[in-house]
CHARMM internal coordinates of N, CA and C (Angstrom, degrees):
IC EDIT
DIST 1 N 1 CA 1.4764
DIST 1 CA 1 C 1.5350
ANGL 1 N 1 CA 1 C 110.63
DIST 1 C 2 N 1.2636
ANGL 1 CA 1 C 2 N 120.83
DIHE 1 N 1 CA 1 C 2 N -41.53
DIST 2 N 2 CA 1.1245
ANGL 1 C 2 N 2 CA 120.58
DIHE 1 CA 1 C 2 N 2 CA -170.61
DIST 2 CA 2 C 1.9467
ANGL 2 N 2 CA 2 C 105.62
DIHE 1 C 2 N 2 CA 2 C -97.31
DIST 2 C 3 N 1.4997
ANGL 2 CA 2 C 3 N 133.85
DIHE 2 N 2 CA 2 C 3 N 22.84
DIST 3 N 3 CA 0.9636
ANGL 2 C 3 N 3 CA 127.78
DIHE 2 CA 2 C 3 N 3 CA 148.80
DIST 3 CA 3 C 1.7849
ANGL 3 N 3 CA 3 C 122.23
DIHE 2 C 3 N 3 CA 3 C -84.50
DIST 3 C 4 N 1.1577
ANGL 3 CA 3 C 4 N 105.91
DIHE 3 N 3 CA 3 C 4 N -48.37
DIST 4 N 4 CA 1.6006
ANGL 3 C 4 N 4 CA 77.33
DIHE 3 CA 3 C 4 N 4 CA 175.78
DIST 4 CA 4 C 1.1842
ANGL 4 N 4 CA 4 C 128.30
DIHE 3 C 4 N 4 CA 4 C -106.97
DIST 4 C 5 N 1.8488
ANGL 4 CA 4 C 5 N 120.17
DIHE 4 N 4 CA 4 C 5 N 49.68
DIST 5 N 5 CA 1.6292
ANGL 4 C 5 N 5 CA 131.13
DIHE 4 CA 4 C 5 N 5 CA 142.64
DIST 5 CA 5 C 1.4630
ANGL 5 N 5 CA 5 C 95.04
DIHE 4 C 5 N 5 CA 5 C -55.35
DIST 5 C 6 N 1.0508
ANGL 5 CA 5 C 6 N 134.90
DIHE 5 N 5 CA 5 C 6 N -81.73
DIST 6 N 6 CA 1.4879
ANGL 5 C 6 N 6 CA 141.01
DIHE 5 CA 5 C 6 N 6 CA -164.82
DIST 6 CA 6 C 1.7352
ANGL 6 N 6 CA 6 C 90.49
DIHE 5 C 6 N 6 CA 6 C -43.38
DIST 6 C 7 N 1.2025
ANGL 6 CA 6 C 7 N 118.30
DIHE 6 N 6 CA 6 C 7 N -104.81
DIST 7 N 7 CA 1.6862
ANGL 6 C 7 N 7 CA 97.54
DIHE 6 CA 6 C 7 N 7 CA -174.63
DIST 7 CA 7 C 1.6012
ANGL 7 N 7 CA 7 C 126.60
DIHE 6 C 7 N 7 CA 7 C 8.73
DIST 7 C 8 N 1.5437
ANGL 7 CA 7 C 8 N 95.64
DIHE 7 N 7 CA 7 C 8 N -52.90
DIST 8 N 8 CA 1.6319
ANGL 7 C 8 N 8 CA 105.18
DIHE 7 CA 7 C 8 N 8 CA -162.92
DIST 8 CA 8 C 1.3676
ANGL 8 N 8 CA 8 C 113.30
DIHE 7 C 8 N 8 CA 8 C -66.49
DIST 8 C 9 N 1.6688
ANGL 8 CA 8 C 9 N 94.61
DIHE 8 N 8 CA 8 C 9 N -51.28
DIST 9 N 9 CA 1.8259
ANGL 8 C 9 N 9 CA 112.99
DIHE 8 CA 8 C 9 N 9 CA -171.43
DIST 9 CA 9 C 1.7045
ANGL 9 N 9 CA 9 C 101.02
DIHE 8 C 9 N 9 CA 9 C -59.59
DIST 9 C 10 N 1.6295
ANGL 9 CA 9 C 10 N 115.70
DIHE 9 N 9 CA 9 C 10 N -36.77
DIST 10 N 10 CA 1.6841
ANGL 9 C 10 N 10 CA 111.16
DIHE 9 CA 9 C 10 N 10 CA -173.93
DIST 10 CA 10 C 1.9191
ANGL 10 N 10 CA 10 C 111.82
DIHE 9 C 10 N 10 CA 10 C -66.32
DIST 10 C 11 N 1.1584
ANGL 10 CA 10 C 11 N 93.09
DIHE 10 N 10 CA 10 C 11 N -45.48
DIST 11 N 11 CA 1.6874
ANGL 10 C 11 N 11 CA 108.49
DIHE 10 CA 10 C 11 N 11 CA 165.99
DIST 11 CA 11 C 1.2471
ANGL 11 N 11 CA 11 C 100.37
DIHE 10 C 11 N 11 CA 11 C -42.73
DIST 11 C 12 N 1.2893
ANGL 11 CA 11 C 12 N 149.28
DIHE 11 N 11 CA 11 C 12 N -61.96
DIST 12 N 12 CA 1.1603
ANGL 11 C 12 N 12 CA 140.03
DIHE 11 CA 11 C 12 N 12 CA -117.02
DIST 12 CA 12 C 1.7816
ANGL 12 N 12 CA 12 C 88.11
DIHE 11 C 12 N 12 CA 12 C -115.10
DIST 12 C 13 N 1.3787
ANGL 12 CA 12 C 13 N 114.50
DIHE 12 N 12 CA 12 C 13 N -50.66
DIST 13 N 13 CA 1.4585
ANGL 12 C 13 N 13 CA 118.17
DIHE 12 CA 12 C 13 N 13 CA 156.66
DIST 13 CA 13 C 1.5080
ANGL 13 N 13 CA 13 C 116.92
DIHE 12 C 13 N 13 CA 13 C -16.32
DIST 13 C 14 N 1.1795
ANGL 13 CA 13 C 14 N 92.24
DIHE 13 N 13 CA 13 C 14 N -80.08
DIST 14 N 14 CA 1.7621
ANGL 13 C 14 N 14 CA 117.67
DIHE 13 CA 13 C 14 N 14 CA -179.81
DIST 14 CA 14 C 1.4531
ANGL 14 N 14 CA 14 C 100.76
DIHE 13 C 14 N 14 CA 14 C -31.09
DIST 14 C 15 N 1.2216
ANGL 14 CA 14 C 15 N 110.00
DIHE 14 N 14 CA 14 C 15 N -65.52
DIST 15 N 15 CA 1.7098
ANGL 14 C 15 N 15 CA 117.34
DIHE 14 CA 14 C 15 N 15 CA -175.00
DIST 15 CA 15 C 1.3532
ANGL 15 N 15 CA 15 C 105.84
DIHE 14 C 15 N 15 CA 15 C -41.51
DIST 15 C 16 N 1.1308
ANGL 15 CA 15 C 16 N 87.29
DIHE 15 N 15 CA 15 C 16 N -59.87
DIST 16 N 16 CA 1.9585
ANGL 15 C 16 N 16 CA 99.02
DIHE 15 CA 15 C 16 N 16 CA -156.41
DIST 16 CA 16 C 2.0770
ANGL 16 N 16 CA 16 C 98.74
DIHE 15 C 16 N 16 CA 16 C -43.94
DIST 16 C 17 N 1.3805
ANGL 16 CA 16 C 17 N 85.82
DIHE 16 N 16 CA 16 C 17 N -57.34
DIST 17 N 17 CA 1.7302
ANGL 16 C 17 N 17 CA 95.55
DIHE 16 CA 16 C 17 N 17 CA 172.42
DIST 17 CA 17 C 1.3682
ANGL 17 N 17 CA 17 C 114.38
DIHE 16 C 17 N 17 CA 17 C -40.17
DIST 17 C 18 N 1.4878
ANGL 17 CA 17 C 18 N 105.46
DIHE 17 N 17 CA 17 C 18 N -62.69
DIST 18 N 18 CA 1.6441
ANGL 17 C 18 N 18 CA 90.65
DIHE 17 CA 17 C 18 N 18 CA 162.28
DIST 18 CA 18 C 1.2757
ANGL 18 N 18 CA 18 C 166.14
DIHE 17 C 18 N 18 CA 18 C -67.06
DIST 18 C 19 N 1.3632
ANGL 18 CA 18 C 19 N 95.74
DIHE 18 N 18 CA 18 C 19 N -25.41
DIST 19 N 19 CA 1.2171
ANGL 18 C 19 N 19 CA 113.88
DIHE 18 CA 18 C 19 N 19 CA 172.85
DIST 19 CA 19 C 1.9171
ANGL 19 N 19 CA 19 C 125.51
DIHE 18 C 19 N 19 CA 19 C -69.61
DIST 19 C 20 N 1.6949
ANGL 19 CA 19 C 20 N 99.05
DIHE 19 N 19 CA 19 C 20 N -32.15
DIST 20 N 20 CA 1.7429
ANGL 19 C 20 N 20 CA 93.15
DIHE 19 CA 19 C 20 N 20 CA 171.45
DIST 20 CA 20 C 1.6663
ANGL 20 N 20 CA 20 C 119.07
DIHE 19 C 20 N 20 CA 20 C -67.68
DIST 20 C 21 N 1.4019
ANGL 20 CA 20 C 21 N 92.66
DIHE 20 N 20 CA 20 C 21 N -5.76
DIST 21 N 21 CA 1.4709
ANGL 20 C 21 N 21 CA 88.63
DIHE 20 CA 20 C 21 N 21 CA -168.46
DIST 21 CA 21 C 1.4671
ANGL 21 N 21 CA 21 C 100.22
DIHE 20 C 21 N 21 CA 21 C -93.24
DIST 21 C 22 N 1.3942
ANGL 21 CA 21 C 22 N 110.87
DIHE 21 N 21 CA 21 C 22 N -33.35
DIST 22 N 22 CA 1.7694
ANGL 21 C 22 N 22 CA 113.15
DIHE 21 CA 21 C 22 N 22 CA -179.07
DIST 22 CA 22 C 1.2559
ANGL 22 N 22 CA 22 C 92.64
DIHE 21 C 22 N 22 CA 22 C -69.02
DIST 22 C 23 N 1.7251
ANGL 22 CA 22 C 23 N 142.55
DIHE 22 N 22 CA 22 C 23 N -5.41
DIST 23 N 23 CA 1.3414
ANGL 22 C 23 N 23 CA 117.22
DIHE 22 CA 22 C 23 N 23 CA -175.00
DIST 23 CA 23 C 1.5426
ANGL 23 N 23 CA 23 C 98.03
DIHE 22 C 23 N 23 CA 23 C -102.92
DIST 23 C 24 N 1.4489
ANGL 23 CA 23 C 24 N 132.18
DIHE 23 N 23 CA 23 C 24 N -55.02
DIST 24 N 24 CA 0.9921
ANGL 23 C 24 N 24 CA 135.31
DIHE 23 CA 23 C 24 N 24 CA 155.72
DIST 24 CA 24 C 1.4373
ANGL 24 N 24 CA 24 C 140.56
DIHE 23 C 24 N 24 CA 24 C -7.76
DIST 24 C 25 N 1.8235
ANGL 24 CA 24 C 25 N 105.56
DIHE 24 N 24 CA 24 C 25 N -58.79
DIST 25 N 25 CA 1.4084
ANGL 24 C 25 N 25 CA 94.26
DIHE 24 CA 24 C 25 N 25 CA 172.94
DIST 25 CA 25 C 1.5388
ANGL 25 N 25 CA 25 C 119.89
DIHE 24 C 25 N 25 CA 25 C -80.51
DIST 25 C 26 N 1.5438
ANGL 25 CA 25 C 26 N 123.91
DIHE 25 N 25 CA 25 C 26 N -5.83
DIST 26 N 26 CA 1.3045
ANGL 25 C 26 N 26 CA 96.06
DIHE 25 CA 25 C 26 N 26 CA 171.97
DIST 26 CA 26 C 1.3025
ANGL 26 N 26 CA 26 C 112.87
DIHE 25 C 26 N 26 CA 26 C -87.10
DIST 26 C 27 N 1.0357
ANGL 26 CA 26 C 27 N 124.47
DIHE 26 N 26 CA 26 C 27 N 12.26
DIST 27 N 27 CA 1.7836
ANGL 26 C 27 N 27 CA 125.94
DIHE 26 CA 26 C 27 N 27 CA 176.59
DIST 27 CA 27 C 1.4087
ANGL 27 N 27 CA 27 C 109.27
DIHE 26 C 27 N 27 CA 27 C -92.51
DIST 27 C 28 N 0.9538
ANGL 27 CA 27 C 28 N 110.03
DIHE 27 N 27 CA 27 C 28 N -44.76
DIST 28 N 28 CA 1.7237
ANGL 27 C 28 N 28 CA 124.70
DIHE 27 CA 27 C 28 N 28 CA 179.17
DIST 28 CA 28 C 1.7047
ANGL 28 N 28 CA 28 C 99.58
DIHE 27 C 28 N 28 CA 28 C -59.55
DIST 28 C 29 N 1.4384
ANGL 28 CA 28 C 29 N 123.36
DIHE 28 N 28 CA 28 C 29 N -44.18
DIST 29 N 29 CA 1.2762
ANGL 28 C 29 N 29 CA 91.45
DIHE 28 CA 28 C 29 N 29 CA -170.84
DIST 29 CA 29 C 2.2043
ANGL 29 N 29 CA 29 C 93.19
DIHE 28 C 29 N 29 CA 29 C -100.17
DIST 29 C 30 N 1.1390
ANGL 29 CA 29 C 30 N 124.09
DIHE 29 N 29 CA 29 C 30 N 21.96
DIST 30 N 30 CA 1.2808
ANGL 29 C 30 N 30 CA 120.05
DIHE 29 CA 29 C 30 N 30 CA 169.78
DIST 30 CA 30 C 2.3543
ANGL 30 N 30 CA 30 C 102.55
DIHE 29 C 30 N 30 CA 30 C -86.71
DIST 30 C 31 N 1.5201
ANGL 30 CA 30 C 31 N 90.53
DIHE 30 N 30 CA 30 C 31 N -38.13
DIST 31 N 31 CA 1.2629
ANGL 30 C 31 N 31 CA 88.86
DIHE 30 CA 30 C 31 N 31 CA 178.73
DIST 31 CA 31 C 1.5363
ANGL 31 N 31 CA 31 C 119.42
DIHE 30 C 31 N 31 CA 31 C -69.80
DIST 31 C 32 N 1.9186
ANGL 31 CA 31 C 32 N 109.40
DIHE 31 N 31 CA 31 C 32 N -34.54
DIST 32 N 32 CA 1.2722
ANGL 31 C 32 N 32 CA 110.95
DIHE 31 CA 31 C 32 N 32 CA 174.41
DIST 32 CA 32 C 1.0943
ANGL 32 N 32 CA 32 C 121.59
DIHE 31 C 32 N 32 CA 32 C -74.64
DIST 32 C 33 N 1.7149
ANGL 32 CA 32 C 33 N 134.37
DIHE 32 N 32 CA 32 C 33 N -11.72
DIST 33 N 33 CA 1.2291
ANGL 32 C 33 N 33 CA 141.17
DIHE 32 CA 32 C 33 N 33 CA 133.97
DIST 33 CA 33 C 1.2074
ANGL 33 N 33 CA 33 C 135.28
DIHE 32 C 33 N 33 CA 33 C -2.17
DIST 33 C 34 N 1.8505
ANGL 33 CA 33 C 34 N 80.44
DIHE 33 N 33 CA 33 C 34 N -72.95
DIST 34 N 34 CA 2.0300
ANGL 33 C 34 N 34 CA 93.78
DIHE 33 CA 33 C 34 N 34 CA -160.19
DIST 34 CA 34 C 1.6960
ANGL 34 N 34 CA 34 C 95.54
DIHE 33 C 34 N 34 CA 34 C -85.00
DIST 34 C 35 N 1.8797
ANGL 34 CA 34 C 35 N 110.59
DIHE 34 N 34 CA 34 C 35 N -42.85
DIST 35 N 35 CA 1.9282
ANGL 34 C 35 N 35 CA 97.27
DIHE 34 CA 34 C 35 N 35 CA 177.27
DIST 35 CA 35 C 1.5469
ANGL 35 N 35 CA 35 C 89.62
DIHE 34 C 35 N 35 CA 35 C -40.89
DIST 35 C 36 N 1.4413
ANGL 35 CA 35 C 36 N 136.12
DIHE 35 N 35 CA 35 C 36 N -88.83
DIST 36 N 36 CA 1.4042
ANGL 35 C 36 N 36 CA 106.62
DIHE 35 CA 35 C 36 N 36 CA -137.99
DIST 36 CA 36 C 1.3228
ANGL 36 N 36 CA 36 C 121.68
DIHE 35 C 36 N 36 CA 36 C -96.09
DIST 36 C 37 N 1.3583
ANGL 36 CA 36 C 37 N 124.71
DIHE 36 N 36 CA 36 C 37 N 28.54
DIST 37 N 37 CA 1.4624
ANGL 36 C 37 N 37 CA 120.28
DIHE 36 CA 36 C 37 N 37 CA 121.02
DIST 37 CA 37 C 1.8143
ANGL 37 N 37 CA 37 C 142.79
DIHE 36 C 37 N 37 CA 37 C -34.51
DIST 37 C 38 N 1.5934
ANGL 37 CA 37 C 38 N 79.71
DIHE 37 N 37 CA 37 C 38 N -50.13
DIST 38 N 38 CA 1.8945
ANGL 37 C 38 N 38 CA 107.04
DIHE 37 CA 37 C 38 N 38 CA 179.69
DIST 38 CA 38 C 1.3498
ANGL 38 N 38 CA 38 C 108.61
DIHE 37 C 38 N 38 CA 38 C -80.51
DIST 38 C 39 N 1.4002
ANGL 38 CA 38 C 39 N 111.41
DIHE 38 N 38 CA 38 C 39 N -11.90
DIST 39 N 39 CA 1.4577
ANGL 38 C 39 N 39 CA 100.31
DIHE 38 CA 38 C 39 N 39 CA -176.83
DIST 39 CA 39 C 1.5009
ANGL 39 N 39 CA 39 C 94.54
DIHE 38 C 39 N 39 CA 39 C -114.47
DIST 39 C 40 N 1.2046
ANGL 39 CA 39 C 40 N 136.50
DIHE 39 N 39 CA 39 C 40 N -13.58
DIST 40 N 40 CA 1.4436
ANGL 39 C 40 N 40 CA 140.27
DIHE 39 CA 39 C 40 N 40 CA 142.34
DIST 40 CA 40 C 1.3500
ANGL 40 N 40 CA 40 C 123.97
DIHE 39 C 40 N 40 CA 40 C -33.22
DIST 40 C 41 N 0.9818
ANGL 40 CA 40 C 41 N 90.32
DIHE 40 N 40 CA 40 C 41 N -58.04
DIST 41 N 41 CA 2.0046
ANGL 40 C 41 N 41 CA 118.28
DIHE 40 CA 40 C 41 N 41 CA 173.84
DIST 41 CA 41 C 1.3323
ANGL 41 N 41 CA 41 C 138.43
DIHE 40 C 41 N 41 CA 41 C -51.30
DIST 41 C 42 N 1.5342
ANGL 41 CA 41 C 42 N 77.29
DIHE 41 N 41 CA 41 C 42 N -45.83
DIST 42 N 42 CA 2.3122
ANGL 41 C 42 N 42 CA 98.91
DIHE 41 CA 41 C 42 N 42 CA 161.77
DIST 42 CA 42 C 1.0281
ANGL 42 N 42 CA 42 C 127.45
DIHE 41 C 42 N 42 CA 42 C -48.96
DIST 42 C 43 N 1.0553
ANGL 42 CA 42 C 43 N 125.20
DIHE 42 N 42 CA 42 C 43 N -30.89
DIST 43 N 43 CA 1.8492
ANGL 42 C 43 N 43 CA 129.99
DIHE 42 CA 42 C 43 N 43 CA -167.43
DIST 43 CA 43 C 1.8294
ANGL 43 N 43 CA 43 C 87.65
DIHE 42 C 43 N 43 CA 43 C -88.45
DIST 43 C 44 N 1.3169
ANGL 43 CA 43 C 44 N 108.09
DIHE 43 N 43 CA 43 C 44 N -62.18
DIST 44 N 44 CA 1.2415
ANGL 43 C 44 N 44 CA 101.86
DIHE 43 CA 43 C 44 N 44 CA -164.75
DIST 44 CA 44 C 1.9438
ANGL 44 N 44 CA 44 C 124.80
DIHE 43 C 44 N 44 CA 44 C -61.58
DIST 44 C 45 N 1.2605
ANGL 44 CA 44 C 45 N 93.55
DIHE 44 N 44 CA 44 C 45 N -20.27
DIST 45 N 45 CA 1.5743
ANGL 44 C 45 N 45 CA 108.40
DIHE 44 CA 44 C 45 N 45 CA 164.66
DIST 45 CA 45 C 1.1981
ANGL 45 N 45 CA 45 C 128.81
DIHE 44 C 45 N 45 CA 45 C -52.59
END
COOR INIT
IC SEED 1 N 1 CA 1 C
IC BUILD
């Protein structure tokens, strides 16, 4: 009974690791987007 808690808790680890990063990079390049949009934008302003 008490062998695959550990299984479970490492699984769930794993995720966690993965998942900020699957949330992260699409923000990172939405933020690196809009900076150089705005800095696109300046001259023409």
């Amino acid at each position: 009974m008490a062998a695959p808690l550990p299984r479970r808790t490492s699984v769930h680890s794993s995720q966690r690791k993965i998942l900020p990063s699957a949330f992260t990079l699409p923000w990172l390049v939405v933020v690196l987007s809009l900076v150089g949009g705005a800095f696109l934008a300046l001259p023409f302003q």
